[in-house]
Structures are given as structure tokens and as C-alpha cells.
C-alpha positions in Angstrom: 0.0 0.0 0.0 3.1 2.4 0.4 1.4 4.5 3.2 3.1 7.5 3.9 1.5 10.0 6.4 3.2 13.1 8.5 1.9 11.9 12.1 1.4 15.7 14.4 0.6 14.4 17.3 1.0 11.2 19.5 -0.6 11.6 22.8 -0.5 8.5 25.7 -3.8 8.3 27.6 -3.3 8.0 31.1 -2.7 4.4 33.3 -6.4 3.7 33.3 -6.9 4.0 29.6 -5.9 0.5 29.3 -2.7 1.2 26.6 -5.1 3.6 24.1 -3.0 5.8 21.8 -4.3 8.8 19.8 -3.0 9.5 16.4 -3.6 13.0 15.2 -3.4 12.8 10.9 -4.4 14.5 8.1 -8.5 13.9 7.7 -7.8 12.1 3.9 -5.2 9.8 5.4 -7.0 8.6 8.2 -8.5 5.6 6.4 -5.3 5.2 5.2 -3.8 5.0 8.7 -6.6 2.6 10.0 -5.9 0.1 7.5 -2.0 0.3 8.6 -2.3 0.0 11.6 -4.6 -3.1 11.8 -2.4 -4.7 9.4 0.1 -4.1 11.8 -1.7 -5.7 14.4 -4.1 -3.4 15.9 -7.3 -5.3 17.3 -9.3 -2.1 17.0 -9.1 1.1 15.1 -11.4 4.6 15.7 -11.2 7.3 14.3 -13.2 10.8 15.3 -12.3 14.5 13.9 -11.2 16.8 16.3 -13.4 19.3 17.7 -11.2 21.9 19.2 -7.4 22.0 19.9 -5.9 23.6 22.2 -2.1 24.9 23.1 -0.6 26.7 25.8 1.4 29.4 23.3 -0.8 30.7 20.7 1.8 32.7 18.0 -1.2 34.3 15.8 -2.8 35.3 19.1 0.5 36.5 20.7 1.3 38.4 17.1 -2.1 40.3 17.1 -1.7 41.3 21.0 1.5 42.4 20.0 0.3 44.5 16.9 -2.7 45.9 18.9 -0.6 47.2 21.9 -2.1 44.7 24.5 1.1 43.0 25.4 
């Protein structure tokens, strides 16, 4: 199949999550993915968009404080 995806984000669940990991991929690779990874040995695969993201350090934000005088 020659997959081939740029992975942003690999996150580990907490203890009690029961050894879930969440892959964060492009939306038209994420079939893509799924099949990989079961062929890899996966048992099960989900996959869910994201909602909303969110990251401590904002640069657009920080850049338009800047610009408007706020910071």
C-alpha cells in the first residue's frame, strides 16, 4: 500500500486508559492510517475529527496582541 502519512501528534492516555494511543493525521489519510495499523496488528481502530485544539502558546494570538498594543 506504500502509506506514507506526516503523524502531528501522538498523545498516551493516562494508566487507566488501558494502553489507548491517539494519532492525530491529516482527515484524507485517516483511512489510510486505520488500515496500517490493523495490518500491523491493531485489534481495533477509531477514528473521530477533532473538535477543538488547544495549546498553551498561541503565536497568531500573541502576534495580534502584540500588533494591537495589548502585550
Amino acid at each position: 500500500m506504500g502509506i506514507k502519512a506526516t503523524v502531528t501528534g501522538i498523545h498516551r492516555n493516562p494508566p487507566e486508559s488501558q494502553g489507548y494511543v491517539a494519532l492525530h493525521c491529516a482527515r484524507d489519510k485517516a483511512a489510510d492510517l486505520a488500515t496500517w495499523l490493523l495490518t500491523q496488528g491493531a485489534e481495533r481502530v477509531t477514528v473521530a475529527a477533532l473538535e477543538q485544539v488547544f495549546d498553551a502558546k498561541n503565536p497568531l494570538y500573541e502576534a495580534l496582541e502584540r500588533r494591537i498594543g495589548t502585550r
